[in-house]
C-alpha positions in Angstrom: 85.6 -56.2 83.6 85.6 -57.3 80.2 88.6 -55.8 77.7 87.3 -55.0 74.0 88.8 -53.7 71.0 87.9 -50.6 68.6 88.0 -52.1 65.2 90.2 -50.1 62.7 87.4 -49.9 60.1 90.2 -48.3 57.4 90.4 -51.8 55.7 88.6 -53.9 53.5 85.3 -56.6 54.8 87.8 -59.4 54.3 90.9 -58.3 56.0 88.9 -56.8 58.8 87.3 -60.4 59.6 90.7 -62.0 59.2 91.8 -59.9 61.9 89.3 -60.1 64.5 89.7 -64.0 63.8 93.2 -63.3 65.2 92.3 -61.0 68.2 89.7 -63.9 68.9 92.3 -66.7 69.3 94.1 -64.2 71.5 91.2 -64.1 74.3 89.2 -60.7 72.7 85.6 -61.4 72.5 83.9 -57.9 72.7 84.2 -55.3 69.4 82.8 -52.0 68.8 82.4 -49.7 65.4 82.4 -46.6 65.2 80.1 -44.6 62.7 81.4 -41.4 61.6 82.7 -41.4 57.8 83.4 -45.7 57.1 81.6 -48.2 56.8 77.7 -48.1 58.0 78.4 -50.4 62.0 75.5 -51.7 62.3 75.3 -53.3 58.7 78.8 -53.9 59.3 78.4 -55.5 62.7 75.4 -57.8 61.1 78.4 -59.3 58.7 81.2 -59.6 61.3 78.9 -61.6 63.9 78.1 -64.1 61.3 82.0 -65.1 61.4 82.7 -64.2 64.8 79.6 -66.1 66.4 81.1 -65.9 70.0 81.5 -62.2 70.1 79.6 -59.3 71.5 79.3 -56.8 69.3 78.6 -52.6 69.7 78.4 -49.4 68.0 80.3 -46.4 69.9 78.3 -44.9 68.9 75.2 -43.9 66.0 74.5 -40.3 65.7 71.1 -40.0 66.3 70.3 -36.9 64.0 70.8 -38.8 60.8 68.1 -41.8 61.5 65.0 -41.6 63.0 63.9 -43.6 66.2 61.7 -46.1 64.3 64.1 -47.0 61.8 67.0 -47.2 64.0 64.8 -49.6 66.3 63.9 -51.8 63.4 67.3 -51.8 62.4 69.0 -52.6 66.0 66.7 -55.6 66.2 67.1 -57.1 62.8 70.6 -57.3 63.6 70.5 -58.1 67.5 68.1 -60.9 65.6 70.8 -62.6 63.4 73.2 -62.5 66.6 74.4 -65.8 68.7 76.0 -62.7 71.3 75.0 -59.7 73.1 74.7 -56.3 70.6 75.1 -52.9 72.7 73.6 -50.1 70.7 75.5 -46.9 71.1 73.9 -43.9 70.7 75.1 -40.0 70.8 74.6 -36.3 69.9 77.5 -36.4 67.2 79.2 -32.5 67.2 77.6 -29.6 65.8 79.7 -29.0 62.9 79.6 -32.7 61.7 75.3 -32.2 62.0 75.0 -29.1 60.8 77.6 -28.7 58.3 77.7 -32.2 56.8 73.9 -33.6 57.5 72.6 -30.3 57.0 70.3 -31.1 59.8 69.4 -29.0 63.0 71.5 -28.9 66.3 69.5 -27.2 68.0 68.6 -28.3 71.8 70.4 -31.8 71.3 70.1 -33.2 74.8 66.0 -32.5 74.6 66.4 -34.3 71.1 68.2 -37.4 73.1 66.0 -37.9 75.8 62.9 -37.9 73.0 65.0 -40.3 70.9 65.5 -42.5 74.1 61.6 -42.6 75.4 60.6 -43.7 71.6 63.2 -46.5 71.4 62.9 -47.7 74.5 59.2 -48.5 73.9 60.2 -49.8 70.3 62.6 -52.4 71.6 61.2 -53.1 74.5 58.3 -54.5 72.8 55.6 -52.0 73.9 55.4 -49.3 70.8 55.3 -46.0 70.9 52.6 -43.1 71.0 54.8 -40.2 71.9 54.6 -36.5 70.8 57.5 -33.7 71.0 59.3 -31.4 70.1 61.4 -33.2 67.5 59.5 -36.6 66.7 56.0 -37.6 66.8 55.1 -41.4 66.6 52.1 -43.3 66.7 52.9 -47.0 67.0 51.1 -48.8 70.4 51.7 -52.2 69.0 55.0 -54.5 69.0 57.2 -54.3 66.3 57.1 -57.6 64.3 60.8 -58.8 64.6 60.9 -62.0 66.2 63.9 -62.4 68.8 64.5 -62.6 72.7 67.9 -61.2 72.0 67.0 -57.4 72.8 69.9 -55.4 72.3 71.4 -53.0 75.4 71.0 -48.9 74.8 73.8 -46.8 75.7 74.5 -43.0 75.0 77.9 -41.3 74.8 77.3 -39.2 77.4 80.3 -36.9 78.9 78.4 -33.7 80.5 76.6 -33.6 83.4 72.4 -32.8 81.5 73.6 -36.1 79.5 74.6 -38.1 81.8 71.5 -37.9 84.0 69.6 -38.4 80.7 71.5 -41.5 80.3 71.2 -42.8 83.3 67.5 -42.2 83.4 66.4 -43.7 80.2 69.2 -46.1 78.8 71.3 -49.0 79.8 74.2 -47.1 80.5 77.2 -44.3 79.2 80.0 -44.9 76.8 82.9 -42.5 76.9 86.1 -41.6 75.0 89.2 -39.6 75.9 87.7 -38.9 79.5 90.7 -40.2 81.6 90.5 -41.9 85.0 90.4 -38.7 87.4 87.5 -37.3 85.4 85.9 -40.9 85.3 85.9 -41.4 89.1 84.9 -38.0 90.4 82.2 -37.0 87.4 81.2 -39.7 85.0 80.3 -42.6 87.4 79.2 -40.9 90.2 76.6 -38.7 87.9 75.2 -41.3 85.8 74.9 -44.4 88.9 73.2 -40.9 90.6 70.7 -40.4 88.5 69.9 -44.1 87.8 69.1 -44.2 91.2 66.8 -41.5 91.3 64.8 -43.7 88.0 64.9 -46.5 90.1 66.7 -48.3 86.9 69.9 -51.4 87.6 73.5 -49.9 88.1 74.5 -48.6 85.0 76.8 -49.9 82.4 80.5 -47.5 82.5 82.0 -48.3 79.3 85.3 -46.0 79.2 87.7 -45.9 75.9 91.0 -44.6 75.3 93.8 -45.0 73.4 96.5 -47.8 74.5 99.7 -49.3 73.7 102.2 -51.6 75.4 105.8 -49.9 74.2 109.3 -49.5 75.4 109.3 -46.0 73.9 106.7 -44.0 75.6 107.8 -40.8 74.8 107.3 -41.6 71.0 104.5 -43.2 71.4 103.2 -40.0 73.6 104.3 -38.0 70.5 102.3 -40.6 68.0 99.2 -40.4 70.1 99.3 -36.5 69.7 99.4 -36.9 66.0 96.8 -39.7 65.7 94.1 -38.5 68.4 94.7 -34.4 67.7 91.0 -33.7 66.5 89.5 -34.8 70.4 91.6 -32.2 71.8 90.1 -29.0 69.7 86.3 -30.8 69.6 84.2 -29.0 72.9 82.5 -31.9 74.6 86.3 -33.9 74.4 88.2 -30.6 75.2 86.0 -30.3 78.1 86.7 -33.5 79.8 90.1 -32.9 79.0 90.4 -30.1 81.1 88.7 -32.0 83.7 91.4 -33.9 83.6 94.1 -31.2 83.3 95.4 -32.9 80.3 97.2 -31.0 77.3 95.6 -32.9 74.9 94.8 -37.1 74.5 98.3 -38.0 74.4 97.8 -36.9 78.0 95.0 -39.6 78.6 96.4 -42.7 76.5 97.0 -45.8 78.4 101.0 -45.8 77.5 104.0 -47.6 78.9 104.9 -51.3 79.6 103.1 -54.1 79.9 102.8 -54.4 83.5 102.0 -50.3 83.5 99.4 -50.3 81.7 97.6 -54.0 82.8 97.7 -51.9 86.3 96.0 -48.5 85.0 93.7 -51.2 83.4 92.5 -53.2 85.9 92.5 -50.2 88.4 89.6 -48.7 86.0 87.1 -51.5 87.6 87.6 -50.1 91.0 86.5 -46.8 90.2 83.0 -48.5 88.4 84.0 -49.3 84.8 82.1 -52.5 84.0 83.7 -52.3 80.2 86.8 -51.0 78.5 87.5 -50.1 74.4 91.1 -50.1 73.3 91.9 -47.5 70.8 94.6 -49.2 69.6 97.7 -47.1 68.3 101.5 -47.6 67.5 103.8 -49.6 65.6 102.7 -53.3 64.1 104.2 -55.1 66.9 103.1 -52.8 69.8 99.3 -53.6 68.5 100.2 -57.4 68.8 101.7 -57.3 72.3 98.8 -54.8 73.3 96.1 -56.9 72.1 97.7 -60.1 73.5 97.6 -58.5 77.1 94.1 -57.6 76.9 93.7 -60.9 75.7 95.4 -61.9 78.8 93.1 -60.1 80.9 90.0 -61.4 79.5 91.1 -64.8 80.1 92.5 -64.2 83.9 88.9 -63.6 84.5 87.1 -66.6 82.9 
């Protein structure tokens, strides 16, 4: 299982390549961006992967509402194009007040809008166009796009309820996941998607679970800092429901927390439960960053 790295996205272009460089030397060679008010990730993710050549790059994840299939597609590609490593494109519903309220765009019957959004990208980045006709999008392309790579990117939906998760495991490479804790991981999120990927005859599907670590020798301050830091998931519906799955008060609840050898255990025990990838929210003081990234360094190299 490979151990990857949120990237704090609050800085500058420069600073945020100088400090990847770092993580690099330490054994980290997978990223991910988020997109929700920063910088745009997948433009951002073109830059970084020209001065981190040997690293995967993904983006957890792209609302789909904002950006039409066909654009996103040409978009994913260009970039995947430009790219020594493997780009994972991560996709999701956003929340209603964020689409409604900031986008000024419609909410309405988001999981149909996802699995139209899927069946016209697939066919984009597969190489086979798309003639397809919906609800939400119509499309008329039969013919290839003309973006010429071999490097196609992987498609993976933040999917946490159970009408998602079957959509995701029917039509996309996988689910990416955050704040869902291990209990909730095991009994719901890998069973249902690896389920339903059956049933489309598709290849195991990619768990990629993230949550917020640190390494410390003060947990219950760091317990307290990860309440502070992460309070928005807890009051959001699809987070506050996985939450509750978990019978957690809120994602201080579900942080990886304690020492090193506590949380390179709850770590590696993620694997056995069917997490193929893991994203490190990373939290805490200056040095409890540093010794958390050098232990999932650590792991990334113990496997090589």
């Amino acid at each position: 299982m490979n151990y990857g790295i949120m990237i704090d996205t609050n800085k500058s272009i420069d600073k945020i390549i100088s400090t990847l460089n770092n993580y690099s030397e330490l054994g980290i060679d997978n990223y991910w961006v988020s997109q929700i008010f920063g910088y745009d990730s997948l433009t951002l993710i073109s830059i970084l992967s020209q001065n981190l050549k040997n690293a995967d790059f993904g983006t957890a994840v792209i609302p789909i509402q904002p950006k039409h299939p066909f654009a996103l597609g040409l978009q994913a590609l260009t970039v995947s194009a430009a790219m020594t490593k493997e780009l994972t494109l991560g996709i999701g519903l956003s929340h209603k007040m964020v689409i409604e309220n900031i986008y000024g765009l419609s909410f309405e019957n988001p999981a149909d809008q996802m699995e139209e959004y899927l069946t016209i990208l697939n066919g984009l980045i597969k190489g086979e166009g798309s003639v397809f006709q919906g609800n939400h999008y119509k499309v008329s392309f039969p013919g290839p796009l003309d973006i010429r790579t071999n490097n196609i990117p992987k498609v993976i939906v933040a999917a946490l309820g159970t009408k998602m998760l079957q959509i995701a495991g029917k039509l996309a490479d996988g689910t990416a996941t955050w704040m869902t804790g291990e209990a909730t991981l095991k009994d719901h999120i890998v069973p249902t998607i690896t389920r339903a990927a059956e049933d489309a005859r598709r290849q195991v599907p990619q768990v990629i679970a993230g949550l917020p670590v640190c390494i410390t020798d003060n947990p219950e301050n760091a317990k307290e800092t990860a309440a502070n830091v992460y309070s928005i998931y807890g009051s959001l519906p699809s987070y506050r429901a996985m939450l509750d799955k978990e019978k957690a008060g809120g994602p201080q609840d579900v942080a990886i927390i304690g020492t090193k050898n506590e949380v390179c255990d709850r770590l590696t025990a993620l694997e056995s439960i069917g997490v193929t990838k893991f994203i490190a929210g990373l939290f805490g003081s200056k040095d409890e960053i540093e010794t958390t990234v050098a232990a999932l360094g650590e792991l990334n190299k113990s496997q090589n």
